[in-house]
N, C-alpha and C positions, 0 to 999 in steps of 0.2 A: 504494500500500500504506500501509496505515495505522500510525504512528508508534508503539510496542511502548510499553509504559506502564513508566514508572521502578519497577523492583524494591526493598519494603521488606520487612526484616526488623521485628517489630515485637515487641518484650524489656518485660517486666512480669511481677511476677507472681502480680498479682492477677487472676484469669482474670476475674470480671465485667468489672472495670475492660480488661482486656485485648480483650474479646469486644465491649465499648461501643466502644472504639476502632478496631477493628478492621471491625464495622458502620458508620461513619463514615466510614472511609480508601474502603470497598468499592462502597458505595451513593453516593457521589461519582464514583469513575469516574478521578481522577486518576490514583491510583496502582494498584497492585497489589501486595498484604498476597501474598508467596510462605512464609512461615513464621513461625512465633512461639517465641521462649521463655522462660521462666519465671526462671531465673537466670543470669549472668554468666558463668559456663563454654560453659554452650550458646550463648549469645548468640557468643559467639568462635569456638564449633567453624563454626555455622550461617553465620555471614560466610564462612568460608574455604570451606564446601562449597557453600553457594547463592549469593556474589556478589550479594548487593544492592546498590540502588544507594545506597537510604537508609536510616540504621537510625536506626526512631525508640525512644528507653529510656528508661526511670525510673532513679533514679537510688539508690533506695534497695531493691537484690533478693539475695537468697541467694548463699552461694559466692562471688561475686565483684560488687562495687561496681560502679552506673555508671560513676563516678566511674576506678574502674580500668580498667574495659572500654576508657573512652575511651580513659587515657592509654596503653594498649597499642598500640590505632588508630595514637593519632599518630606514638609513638614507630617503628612500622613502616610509616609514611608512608601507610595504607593511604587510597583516594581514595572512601572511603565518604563520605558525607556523614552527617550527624549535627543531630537533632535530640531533644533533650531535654524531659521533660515529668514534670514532679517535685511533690510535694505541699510541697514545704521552701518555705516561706515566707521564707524568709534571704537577705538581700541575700550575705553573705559567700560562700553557695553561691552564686548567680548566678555571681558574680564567676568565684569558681571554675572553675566552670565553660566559662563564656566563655573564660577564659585559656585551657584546655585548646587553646580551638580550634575549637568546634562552629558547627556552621550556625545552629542556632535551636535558641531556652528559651521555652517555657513553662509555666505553672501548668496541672496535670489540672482547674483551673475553665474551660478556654480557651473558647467557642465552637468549635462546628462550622465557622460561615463564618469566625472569624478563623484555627484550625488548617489548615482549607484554605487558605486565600491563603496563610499560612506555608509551607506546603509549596510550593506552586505557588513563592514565592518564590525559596527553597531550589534549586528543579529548574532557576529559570533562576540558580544562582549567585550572589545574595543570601543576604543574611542573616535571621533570622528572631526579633524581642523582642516577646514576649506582651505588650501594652497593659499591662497589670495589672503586669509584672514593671517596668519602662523604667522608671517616676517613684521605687521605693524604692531603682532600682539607682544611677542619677544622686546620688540623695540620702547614699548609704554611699557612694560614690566623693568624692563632697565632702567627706562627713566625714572618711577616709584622709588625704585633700590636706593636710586641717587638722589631722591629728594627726602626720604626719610631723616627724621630729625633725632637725637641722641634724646634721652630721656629727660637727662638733665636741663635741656635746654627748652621741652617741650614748654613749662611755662611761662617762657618767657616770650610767649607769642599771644597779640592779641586778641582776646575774642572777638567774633563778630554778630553785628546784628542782623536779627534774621526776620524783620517784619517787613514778610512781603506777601504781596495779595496774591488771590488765588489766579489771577492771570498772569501775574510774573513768573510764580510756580510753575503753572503751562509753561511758558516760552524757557525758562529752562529746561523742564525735563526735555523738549521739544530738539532742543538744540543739542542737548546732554546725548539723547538718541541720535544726532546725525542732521539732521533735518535741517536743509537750508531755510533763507530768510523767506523766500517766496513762497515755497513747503509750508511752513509754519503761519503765514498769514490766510493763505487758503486754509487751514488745518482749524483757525480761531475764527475764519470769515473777518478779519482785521487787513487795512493795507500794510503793503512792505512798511511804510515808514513809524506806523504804530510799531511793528517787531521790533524795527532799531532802537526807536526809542525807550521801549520798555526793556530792550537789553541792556542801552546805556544806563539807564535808571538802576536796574538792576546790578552791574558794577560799581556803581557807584554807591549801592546802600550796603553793598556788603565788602567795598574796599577793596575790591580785584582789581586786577591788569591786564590779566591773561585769561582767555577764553578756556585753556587746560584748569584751570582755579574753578571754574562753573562747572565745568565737566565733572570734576571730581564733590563738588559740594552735594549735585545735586544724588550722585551716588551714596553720599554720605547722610543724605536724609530721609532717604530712601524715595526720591519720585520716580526710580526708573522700575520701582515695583508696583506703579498702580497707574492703572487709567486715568486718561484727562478729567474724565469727570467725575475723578475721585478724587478729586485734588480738592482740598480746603483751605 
């Protein structure tokens, strides 16, 4: 009898993008696409009622975050596999992400044959770094390394204030993800010049310079684990 093909849930919710992937996983033959959906709620209910074995997600969809989907996962030890497939060009997400725990990342530029080997990876219990993601992630892990601060010195850095509104919260985690300035004003229905301005606003209430100082705060308060409209 022939060996039953590994059950994936496949979460996106951009339906081309989702229907392209989904023609790829099918016409391959490895696995088997048993459901799809659209945002983070459904992606949760559909694990608990169809039992995949894999779920492959995006990481930036309605209702509820990839980024949270996962950490619900692990948090409930649940023994899905996971792999990820995001348009954030950010090393800080990578990272992120990886921490959580998942099997494999990569960029929605992936090949066909390298996503399959990924998977196949994956199924025998491996891990799974998109070629294209492995050299920026190495490179922001090095830089970390070398910004890390010695103990003793840590208090003598000052705090910062962090009373920003719940639309600033947006346009960081927005930007923290990847997402350019035009990305992000369609994303809020805001023009471009709202984005800049509430970015510059935004540096300036929390005393940045450098757009890597955002990137990393907003990981550090966790917005890249929740949906925009979980934002407060």
């Amino acid at each position: 009898m022939a060996k039953a093909k590994p059950k994936v849930l496949l979460a996106e919710d951009h339906d081309l993008v989702r229907a392209g992937f989904k023609s790829i996983l099918n016409s391959d033959g490895t696995v088997k696409v048993i459901a799809e959906a659209q945002d983070g709620e459904t992606t949760l209910s559909l694990i608990e009622e169809k039992q995949p074995d894999i779920l492959i997600i995006d990481l930036s969809m309605p209702k509820l975050s990839g980024l949270a989907v996962i950490t619900q996962l692990k948090k409930q030890k649940n023994p899905i596999k996971v792999i990820v497939l995001t348009a954030a060009e950010a090393p800080n997400v990578w990272k992120e992400v990886l921490d959580l725990g998942v099997e494999g990342l990569a960029l929605k530029s992936v090949s066909k044959a390298e996503l399959v080997s990924g998977i196949k990876s994956v199924i025998a219990d491996q891990s799974f770094i998109h070629s294209e993601i492995q050299p920026g992630l190495d490179a922001y892990l090095a830089e970390l390394e070398g910004q890390k601060v010695p103990e003793e010195d840590a208090g003598d850095k000052p705090s910062r204030p962090k009373k920003l509104s719940v639309r600033e919260k947006q346009v960081i985690k927005l930007v923290a993800e990847g997402y350019k300035t035009k990305d992000i004003a369609d994303m809020l229905e805001i023009s471009d010049r709202t984005v800049s301005k509430h970015r510059e606003n935004i540096m300036t209430k929390l005393g940045m310079t450098a757009s890597a100082e955002l990137v990393n705060y907003a990981s550090h308060i966790g917005l890249l684990k929740v949906a925009l409209d979980e934002i407060r």
